[in-house]
C-alpha positions in Angstrom: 1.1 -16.5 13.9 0.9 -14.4 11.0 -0.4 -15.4 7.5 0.0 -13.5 4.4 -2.1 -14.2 1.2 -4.2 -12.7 -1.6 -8.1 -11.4 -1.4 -10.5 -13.4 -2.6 -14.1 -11.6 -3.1 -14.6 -13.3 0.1 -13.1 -10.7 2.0 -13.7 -7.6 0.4 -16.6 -6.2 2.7 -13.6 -6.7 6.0 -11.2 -5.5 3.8 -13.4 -2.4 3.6 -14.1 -2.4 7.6 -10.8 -2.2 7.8 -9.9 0.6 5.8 -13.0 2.6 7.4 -11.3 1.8 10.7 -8.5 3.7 9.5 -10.3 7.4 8.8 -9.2 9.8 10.6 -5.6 9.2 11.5 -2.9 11.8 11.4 -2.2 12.4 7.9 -4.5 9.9 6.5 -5.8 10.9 3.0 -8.9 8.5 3.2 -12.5 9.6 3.4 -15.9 7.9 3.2 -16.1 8.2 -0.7 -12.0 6.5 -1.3 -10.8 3.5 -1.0 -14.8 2.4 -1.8 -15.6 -1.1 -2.2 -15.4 -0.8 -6.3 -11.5 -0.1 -5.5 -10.8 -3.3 -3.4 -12.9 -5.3 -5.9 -10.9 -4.2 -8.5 -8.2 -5.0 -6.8 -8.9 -8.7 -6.5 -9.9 -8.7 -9.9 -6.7 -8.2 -10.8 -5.3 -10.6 -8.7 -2.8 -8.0 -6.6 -4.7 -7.7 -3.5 -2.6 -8.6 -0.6 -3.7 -9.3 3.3 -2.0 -9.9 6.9 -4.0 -11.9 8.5 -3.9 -13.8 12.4 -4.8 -17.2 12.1 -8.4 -16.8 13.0 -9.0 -14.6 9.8 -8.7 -11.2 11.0 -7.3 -8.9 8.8 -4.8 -6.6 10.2 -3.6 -5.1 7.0 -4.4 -4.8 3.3 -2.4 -3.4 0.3 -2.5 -3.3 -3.2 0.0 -4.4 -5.1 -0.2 -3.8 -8.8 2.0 -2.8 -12.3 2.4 0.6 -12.2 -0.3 2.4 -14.7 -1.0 6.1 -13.5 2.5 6.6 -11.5 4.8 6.1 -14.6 4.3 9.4 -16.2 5.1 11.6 -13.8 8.8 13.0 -14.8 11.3 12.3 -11.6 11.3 9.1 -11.4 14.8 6.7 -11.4 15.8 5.8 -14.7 17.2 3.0 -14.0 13.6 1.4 -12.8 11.6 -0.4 -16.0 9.5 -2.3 -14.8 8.1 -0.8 -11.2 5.0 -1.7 -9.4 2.7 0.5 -7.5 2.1 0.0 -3.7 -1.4 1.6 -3.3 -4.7 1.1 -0.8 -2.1 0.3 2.0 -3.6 0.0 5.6 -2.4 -1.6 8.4 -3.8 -2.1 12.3 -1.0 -1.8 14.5 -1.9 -3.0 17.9 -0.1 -3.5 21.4 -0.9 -7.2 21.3 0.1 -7.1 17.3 3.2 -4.5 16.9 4.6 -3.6 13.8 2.0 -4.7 11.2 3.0 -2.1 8.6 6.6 -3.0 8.6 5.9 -6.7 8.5 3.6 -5.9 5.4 5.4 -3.9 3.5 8.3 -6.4 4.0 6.6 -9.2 2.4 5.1 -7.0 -0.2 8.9 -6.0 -1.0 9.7 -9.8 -1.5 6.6 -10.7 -3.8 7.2 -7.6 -5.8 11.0 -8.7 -6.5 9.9 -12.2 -7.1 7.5 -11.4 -9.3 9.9 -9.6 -11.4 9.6 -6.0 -11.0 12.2 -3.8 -10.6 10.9 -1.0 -7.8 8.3 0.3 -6.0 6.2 3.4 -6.2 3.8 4.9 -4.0 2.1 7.9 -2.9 1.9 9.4 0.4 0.1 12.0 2.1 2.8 14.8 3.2 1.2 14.9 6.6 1.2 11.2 7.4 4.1 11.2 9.2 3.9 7.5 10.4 3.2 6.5 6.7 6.8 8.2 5.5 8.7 7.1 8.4 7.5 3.4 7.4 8.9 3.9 3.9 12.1 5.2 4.8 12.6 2.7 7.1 12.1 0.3 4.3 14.8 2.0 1.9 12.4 4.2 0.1 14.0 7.7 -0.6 11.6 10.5 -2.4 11.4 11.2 -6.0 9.3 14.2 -5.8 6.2 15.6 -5.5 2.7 15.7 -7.4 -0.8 16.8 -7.8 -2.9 14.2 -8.6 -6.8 13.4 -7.6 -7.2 17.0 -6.4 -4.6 16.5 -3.3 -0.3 16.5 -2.9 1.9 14.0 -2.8 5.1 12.8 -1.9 6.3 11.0 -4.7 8.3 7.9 -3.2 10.3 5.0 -4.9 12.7 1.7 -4.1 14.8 -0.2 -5.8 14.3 -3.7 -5.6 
């Protein structure tokens, strides 16, 4: 069984295990120095951290779900979207025993975003993660365009909720 809730402070250091698990995957966009701890404490701070967890604690995947700040600017984005949030620090360990994580993530992510009132979702994504955009478009997001930011490219992607 599968249980979905905020951080707390609590679990920032396996929060940050788990995203150091993650360097190194095709495509990934992570190093040693980003996401750091100050990130996922931040995060919680904020109240928009958001964890998959089995029963026994474990944290299978982690994602940041917050009003979107430094994503709003950027000039291709739908019109029609006023009041989007931005999906950032997303990880998720898929296993044989525990398929799927990212989808069932980002589905629940999708629902507390639209309950809570906003409008869409933005993210970035790494043009070489593969797995990463495959996940999105599964979930209905299409591509706005695509950006420099932080020194790297990006694939601009957004969903209406």
């Amino acid at each position: 069984m599968y249980i979905y809730r905020k951080a707390t402070m609590q679990d920032a250091p396996a929060v940050l295990e788990l995203y150091r698990s993650l360097l190194g995957m095709p495509g990934a966009t992570w190093d040693t120095e980003y996401p750091s701890m100050e990130f996922i404490e931040d995060d919680i701070r904020k109240d928009g951290l958001y964890l998959l967890t089995l029963e026994n604690g474990q944290i299978l995947s982690a994602a940041s779900l917050l009003p979107d700040e430094e994503l709003n600017d950027l000039p291709f984005w739908r019109a029609d979207i006023q009041n989007p949030c931005e999906l950032s620090r997303f990880g998720a360990r898929s296993t044989a025993e525990h398929p799927g994580i990212g989808s069932k993530m980002l589905e629940n992510l999708i629902q507390i975003a639209s309950a809570s009132g906003f409008d869409g979702m933005r993210l970035l994504a790494g043009p070489e993660n593969e797995r990463a955009l495959a996940l999105y478009r599964k979930m209905g997001f299409c591509v706005a365009g695509n950006a420099t930011l932080y020194e790297m490219e990006w694939v601009c992607m957004e969903k209406v909720l």
